[in-house]
C-alpha positions as CSV (number, residue, x, y, z in Angstrom):
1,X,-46.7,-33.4,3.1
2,X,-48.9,-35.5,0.9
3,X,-52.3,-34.2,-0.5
4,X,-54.2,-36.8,0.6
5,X,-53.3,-38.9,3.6
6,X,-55.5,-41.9,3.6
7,X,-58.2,-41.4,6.2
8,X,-58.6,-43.5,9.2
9,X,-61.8,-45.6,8.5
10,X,-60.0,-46.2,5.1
11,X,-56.8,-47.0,6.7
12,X,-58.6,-49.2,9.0
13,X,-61.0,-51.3,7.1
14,X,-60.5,-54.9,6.2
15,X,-58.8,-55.0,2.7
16,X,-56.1,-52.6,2.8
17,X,-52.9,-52.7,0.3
18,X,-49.8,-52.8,1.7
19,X,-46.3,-52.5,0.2
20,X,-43.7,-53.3,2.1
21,X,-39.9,-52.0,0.1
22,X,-36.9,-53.2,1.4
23,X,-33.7,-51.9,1.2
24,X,-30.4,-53.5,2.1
25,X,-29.0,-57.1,3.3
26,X,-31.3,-60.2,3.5
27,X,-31.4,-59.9,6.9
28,X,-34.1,-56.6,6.2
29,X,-35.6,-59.2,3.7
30,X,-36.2,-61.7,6.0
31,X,-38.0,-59.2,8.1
32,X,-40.1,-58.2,5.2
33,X,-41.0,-61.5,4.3
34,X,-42.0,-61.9,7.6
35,X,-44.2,-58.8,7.6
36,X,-45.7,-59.8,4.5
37,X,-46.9,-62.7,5.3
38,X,-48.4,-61.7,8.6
39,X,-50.0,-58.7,6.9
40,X,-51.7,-61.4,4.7
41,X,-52.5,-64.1,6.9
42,X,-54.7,-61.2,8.4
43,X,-56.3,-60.6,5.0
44,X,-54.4,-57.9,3.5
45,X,-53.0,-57.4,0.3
46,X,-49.9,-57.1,-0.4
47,X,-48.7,-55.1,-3.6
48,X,-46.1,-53.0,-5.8
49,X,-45.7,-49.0,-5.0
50,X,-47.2,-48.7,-8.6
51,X,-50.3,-50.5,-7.3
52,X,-51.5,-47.5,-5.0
53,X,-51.3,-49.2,-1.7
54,X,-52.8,-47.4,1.3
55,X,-49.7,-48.4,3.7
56,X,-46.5,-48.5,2.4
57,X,-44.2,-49.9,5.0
58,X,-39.9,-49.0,4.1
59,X,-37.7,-51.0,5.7
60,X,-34.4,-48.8,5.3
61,X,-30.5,-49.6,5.4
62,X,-27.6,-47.3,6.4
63,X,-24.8,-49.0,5.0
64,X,-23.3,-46.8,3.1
65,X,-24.4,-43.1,2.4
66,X,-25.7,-44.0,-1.0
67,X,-28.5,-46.5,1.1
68,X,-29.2,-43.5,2.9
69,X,-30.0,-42.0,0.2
70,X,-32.1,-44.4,-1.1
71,X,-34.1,-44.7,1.9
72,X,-35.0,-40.7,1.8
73,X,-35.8,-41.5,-1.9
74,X,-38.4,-44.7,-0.9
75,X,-40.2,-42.6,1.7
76,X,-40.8,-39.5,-0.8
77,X,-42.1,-41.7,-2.9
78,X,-44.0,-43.2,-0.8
79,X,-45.9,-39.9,-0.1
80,X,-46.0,-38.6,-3.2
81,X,-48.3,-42.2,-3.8
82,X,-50.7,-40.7,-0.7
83,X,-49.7,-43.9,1.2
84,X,-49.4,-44.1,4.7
85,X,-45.6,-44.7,5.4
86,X,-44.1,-46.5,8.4
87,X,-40.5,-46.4,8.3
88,X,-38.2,-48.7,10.2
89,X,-35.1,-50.3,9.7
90,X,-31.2,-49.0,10.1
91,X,-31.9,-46.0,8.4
92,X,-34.2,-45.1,10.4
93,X,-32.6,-45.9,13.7
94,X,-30.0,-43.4,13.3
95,X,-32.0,-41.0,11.6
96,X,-35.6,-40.5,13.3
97,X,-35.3,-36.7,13.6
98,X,-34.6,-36.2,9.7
99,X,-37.6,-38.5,8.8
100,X,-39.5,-36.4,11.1
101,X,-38.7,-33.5,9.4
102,X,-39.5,-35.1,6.0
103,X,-43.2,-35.0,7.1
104,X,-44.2,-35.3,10.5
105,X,-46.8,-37.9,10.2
106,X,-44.4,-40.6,9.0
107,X,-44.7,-43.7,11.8
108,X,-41.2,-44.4,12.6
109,X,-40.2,-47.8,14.1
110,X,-37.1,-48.7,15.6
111,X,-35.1,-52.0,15.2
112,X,-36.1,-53.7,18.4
113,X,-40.2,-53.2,17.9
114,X,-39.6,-54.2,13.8
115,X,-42.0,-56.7,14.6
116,X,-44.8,-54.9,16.0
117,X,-45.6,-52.8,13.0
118,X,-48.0,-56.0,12.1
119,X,-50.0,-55.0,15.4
120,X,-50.6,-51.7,14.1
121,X,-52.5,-52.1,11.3
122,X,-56.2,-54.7,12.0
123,X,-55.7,-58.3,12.1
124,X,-59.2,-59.7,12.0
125,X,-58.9,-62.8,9.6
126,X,-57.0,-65.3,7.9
127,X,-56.8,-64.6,4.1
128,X,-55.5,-68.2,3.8
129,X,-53.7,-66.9,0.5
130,X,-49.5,-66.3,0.5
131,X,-48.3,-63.0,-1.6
132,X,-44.9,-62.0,-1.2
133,X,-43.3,-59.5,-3.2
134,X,-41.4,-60.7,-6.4
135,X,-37.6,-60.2,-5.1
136,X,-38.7,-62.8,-2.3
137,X,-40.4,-65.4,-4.4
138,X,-38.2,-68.2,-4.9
139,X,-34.9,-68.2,-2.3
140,X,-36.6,-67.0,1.0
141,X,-33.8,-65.8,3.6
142,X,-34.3,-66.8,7.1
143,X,-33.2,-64.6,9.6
144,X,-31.4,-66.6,12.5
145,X,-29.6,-64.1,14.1
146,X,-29.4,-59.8,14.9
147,X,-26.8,-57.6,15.8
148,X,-23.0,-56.9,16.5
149,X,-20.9,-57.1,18.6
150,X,-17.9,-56.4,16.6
151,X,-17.1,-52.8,16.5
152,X,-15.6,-52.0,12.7
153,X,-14.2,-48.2,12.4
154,X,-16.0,-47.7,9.4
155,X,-19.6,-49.5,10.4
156,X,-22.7,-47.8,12.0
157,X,-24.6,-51.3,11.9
158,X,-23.8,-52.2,15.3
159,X,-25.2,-48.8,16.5
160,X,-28.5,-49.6,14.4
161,X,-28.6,-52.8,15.5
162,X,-27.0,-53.1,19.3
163,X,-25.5,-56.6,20.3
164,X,-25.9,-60.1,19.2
165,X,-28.9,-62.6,19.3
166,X,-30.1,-65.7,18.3
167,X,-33.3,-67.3,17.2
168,X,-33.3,-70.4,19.0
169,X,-32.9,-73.6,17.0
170,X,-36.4,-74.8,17.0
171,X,-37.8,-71.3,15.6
172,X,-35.6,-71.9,12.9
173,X,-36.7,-75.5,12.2
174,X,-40.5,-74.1,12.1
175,X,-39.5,-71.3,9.9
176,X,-38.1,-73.7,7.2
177,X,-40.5,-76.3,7.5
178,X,-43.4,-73.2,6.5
179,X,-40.9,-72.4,3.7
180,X,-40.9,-76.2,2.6
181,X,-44.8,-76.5,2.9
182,X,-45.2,-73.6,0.6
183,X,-42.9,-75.6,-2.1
184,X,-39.7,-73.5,-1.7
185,X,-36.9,-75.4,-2.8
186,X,-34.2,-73.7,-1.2
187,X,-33.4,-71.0,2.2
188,X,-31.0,-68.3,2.5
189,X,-29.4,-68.7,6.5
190,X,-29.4,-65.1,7.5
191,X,-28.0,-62.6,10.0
192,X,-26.2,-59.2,10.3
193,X,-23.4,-61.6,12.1
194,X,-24.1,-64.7,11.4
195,X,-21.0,-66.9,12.7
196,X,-21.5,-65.6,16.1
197,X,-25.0,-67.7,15.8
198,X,-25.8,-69.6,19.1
199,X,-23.1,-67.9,21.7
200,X,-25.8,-65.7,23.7
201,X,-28.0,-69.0,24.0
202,X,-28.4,-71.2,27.0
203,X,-27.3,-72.9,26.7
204,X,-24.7,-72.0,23.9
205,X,-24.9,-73.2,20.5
206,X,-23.2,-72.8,17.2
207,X,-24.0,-72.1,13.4
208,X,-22.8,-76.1,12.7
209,X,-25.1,-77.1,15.4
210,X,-28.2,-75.1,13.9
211,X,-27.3,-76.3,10.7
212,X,-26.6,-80.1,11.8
213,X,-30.3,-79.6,13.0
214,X,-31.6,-78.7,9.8
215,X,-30.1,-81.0,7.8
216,X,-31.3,-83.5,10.2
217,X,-35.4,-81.9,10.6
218,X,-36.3,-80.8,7.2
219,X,-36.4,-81.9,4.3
220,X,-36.0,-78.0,2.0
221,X,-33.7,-79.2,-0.6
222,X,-30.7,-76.8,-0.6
223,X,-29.3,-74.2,2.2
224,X,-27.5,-71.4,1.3
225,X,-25.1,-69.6,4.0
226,X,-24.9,-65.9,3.6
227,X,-21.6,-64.0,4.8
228,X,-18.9,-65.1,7.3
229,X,-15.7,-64.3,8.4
230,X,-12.9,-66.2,7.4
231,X,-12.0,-66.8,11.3
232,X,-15.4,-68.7,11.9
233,X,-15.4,-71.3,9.7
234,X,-14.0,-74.1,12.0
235,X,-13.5,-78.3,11.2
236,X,-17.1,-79.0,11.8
237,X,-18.7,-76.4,9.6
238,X,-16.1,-77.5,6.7
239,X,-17.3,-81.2,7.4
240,X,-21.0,-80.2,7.1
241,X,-20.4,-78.2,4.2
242,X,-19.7,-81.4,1.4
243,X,-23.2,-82.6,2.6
244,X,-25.0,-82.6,-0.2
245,X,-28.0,-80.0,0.4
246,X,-25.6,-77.3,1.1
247,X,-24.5,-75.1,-1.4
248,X,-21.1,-75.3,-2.3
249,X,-21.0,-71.4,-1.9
250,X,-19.6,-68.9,0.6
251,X,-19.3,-65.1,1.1
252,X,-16.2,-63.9,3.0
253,X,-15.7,-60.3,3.0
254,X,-12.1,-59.1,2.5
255,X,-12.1,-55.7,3.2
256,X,-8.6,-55.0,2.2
257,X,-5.8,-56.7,1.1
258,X,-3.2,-54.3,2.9
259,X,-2.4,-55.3,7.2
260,X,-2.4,-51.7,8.2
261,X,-5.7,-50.7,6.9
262,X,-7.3,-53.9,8.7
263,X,-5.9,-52.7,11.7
264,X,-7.4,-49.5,10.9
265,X,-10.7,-50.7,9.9
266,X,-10.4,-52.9,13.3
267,X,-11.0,-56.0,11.4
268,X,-9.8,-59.6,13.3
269,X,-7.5,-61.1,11.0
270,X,-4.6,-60.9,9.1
271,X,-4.2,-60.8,5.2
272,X,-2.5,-64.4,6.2
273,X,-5.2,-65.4,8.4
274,X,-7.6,-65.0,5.5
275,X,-5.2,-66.7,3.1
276,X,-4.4,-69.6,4.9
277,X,-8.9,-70.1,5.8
278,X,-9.4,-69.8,2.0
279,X,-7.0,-72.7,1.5
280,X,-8.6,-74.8,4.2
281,X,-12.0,-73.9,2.2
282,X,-11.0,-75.2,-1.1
283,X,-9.2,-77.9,0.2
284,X,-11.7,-79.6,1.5
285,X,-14.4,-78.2,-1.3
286,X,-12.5,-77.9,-4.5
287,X,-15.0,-76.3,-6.6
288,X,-16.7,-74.0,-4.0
289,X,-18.1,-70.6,-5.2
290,X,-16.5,-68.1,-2.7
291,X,-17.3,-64.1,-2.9
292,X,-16.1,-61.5,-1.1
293,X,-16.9,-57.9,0.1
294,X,-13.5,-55.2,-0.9
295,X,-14.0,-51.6,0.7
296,X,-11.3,-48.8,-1.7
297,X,-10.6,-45.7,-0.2
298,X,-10.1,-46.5,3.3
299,X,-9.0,-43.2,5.4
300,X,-4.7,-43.9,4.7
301,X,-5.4,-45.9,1.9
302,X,-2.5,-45.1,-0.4
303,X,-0.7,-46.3,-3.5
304,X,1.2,-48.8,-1.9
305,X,-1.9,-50.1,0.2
306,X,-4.2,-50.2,-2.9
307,X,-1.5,-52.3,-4.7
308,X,-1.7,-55.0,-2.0
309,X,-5.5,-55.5,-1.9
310,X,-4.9,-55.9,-5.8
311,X,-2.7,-58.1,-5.6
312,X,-4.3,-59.9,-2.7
313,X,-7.3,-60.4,-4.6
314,X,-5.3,-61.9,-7.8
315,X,-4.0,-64.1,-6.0
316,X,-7.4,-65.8,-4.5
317,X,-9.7,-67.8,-6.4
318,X,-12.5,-65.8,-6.1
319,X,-16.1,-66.2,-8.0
320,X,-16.9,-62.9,-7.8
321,X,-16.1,-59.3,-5.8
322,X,-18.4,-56.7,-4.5
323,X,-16.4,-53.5,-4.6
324,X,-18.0,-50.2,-2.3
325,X,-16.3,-47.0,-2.3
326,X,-15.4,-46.3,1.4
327,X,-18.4,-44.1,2.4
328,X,-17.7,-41.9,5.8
329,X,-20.4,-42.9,8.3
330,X,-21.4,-40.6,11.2
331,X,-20.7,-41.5,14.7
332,X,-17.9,-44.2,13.5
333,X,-14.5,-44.1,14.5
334,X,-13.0,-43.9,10.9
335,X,-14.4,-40.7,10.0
336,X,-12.2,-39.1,12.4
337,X,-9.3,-40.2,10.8
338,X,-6.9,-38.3,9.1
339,X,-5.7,-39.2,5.6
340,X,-9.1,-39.4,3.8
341,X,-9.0,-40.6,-0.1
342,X,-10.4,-38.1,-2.8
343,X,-13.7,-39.4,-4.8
344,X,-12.0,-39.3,-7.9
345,X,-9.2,-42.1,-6.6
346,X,-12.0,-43.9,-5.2
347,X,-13.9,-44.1,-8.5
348,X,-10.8,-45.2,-10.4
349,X,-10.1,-48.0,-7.5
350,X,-13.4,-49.0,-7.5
351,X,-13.4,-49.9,-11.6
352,X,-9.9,-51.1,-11.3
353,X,-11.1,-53.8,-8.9
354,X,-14.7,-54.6,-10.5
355,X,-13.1,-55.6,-13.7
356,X,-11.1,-57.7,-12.1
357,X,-13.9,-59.0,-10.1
358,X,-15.7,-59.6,-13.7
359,X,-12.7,-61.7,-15.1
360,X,-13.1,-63.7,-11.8
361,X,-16.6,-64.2,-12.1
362,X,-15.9,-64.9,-16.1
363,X,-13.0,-67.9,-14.8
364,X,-15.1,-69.1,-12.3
365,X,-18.3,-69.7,-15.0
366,X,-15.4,-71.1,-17.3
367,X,-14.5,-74.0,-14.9
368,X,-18.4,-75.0,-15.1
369,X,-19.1,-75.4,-19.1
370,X,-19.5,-78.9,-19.3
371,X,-21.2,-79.5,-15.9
372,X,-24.7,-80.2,-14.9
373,X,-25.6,-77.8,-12.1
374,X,-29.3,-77.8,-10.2
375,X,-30.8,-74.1,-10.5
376,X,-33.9,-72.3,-8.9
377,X,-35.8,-70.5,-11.9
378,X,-36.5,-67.6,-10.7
379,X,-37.3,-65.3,-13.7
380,X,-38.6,-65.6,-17.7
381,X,-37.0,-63.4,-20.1
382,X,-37.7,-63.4,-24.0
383,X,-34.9,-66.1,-24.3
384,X,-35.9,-68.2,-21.9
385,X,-35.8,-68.7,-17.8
386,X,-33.2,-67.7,-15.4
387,X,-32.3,-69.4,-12.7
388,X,-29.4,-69.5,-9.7
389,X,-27.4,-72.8,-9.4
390,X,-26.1,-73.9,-5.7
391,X,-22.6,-72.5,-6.5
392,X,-24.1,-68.9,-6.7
393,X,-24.0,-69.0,-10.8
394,X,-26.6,-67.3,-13.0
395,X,-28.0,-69.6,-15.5
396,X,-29.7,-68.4,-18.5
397,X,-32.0,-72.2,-20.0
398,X,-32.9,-71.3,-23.6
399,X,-36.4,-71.7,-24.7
400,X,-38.4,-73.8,-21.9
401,X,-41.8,-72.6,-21.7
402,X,-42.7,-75.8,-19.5
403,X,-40.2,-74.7,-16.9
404,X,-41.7,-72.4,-14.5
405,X,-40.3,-70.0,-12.4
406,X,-39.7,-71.7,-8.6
407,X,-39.0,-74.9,-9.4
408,X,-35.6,-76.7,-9.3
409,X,-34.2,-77.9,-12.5
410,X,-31.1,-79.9,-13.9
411,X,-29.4,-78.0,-16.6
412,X,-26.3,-78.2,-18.6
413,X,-24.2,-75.8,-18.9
414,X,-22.8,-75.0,-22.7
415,X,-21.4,-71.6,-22.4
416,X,-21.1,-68.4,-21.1
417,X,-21.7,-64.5,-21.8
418,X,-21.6,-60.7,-19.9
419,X,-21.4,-63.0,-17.0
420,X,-24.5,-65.3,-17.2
421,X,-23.9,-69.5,-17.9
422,X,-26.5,-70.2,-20.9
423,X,-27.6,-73.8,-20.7
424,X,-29.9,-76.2,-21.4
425,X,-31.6,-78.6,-19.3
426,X,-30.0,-81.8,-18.8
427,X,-32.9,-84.5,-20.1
428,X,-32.4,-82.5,-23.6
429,X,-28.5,-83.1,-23.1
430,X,-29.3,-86.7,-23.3
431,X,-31.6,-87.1,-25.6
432,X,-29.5,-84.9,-28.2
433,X,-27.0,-87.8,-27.4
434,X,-29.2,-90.5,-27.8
435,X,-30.0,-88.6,-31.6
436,X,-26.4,-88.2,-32.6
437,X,-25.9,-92.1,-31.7
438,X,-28.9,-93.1,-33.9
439,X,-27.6,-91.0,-36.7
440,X,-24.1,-92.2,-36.4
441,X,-25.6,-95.5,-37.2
């Protein structure tokens, strides 16, 4: 139990810090985002856990057991700051009793009320000032759908989440157009299953129809999609995504490469249903960025089934990998399985298949030296800004101090290194040309 728990007129006064930590997908992000900016609207302030803040507001993930684990390490922080903490999120759906018995005064919040923690704490004024925290700055994710109705052996989301639902289309539009007013140059579509977007409305809709809508009501100038499965990409999303304000990225998870451990895992497809979709993807957009999600160690995950997924994932022009250890969650159906896979095999797996996913990621940056890509700076470091370009690519401009972080710049791209593109922007490009013409003269 902390010291010093914040008393109530100070908890309850008109300037109170907040910190709001986020754990997890951008899904949770969104959330926050949303949060903060209530939070604020209403006057308050919202800061870093090294700032002291009187509230400190955790918005957990359970996606693995290593997310548990940072959740438990968030909140003990959090106390050890004297903060009030109010924890919600996955974490804490399926875990309100150990909380509890972290220290009994911890507010815990479940899923479906997420949005009420704003009505717990005073909301007498509009600051008229807009403070979110740095990791949402500059590519805001917009959350346009919850739940699951899938029911993948080794996921506990659905259980955290329940079922699937949609934020109607015109809640979207207003959410974007807010982004757009505030000078955000590009949104991050978001949802814990995003391509069932639209099915539970009436009446029903579709992620190509929300994003038709969009295209056709703002004016934000890129959209980012974040993950779907292979199976729901149909014609008319592939047709809307060579518009020009889309980003010519994609994140498909994988799984695993082998047939029998996607039946185990009770995945939809087929290694040769996900072959065939990529092909339909690049097809139609050649020089796509597509990612992928690989679990290693799958209960029954042997030699043989390891070598597939490796293989698989050779074969498949991928940009880059995110690789998880299989991590046994309670109440799932793959934890009762026999045939569980050692740490030490999952370790090795897990390297095996992360330096592959590097090479990838080195190929892919290859294919773009030459090319003039649009990023979002997003960062200054002592070489210059960083920046994501539409394709998903880190670029790393070299000594700009008159770009600022936020805003969308042309670069071109001159090499590569440990996995960043180093460029410059692309009005230097041409007037280096224009010097070597006058000094060819």
């Amino acid at each position: 139990m902390p010291a010093d728990i914040p008393s109530k007129e100070r908890l309850f006064n008109h300037h109170m810090k907040i910190a709001v930590l986020t754990l997890g997908c951008k899904t949770n992000q969104a959330e926050s985002m949303n949060m903060e900016h209530a939070l604020n609207n209403a006057g308050h302030q919202i800061v870093e856990m090294l700032e002291k803040p009187d509230i400190c507001i955790i918005n957990t993930c359970t996606v693995t057991s290593k997310a548990d684990y940072q959740s438990r390490q968030l909140i003990n922080r959090a106390l050890k700051n004297n903060a009030k903490v109010i924890v919600t999120g996955c974490y804490a759906e399926l875990n309100n009793e150990q909380i509890k018995n972290i220290d009994n005064n911890i507010e815990v919040i479940r899923n479906n009320n997420k949005s009420n923690i704003i009505n717990m704490i005073p909301n007498e004024y509009s600051s008229g000032n807009i403070n979110f925290s740095k990791y949402a700055r500059h590519r805001p994710a917009v959350k346009v759908q919850d739940g699951c109705n899938y029911s993948c052996s080794y996921c506990a989301i659905p259980m955290a989440r329940g079922r699937s639902r949609s934020i109607p289309i015109d809640r979207v539009i207003s959410e974007i157009k807010f982004y757009e007013s505030l000078g955000y140059k590009e949104i991050v579509l978001t949802g814990i299953h995003l391509g069932t977007y639209g099915l539970d409305l009436k009446p029903k809709k579709s992620l190509s129809m929300l994003l038709d809508n969009i295209l056709k009501n703002t004016n934000i100038p890129r959209i980012r999609i974040s993950s779907l499965e292979i199976k729901e990409i149909d014609d008319k999303f592939l047709e809307l995504l060579t518009e020009e304000r889309i980003c010519k990225h994609l994140h498909i998870p994988l799984q695993s490469g082998d047939d029998n451990i996607l039946k185990l895992m009770n995945r939809t497809y087929s290694t040769k249903d996900f072959l065939s979709g990529i092909e339909r993807i690049i097809k139609k957009v050649p020089e796509i960025s597509i990612g992928t999600d690989v679990i290693v160690g799958f209960p029954c995950e042997g030699e043989l089934e390891f070598e597939n997924t490796k293989k698989l994932i050779e074969s498949i022009p991928f940009s880059y990998l995110h690789v998880f250890p299989y991590s046994p969650r309670p109440r799932t159906k793959a934890v009762t399985f026999s045939g569980q896979v050692a740490g030490a095999i999952k370790k090795e797996r897990v390297t095996i298949l992360r330096e592959i996913g590097m090479a990838k990621k080195e190929d892919y940056i290859e294919k773009n030296i030459g090319k003039s890509l649009d990023i979002i700076v997003e960062d200054r470091c002592e070489d210059g800004v960083i920046g994501t370009a539409g394709n998903y690519i880190k670029v790393l401009v070299t000594d700009e101090n008159n770009i600022k972080e936020g805003m969308l710049v042309n670069v071109h791209v001159l090499g590569h290194k440990d996995g960043i593109a180093i460029g410059i922007p692309a009005k230097n490009l041409e007037l280096l040309n224009k010097q070597s013409f006058f000094i060819c003269l």
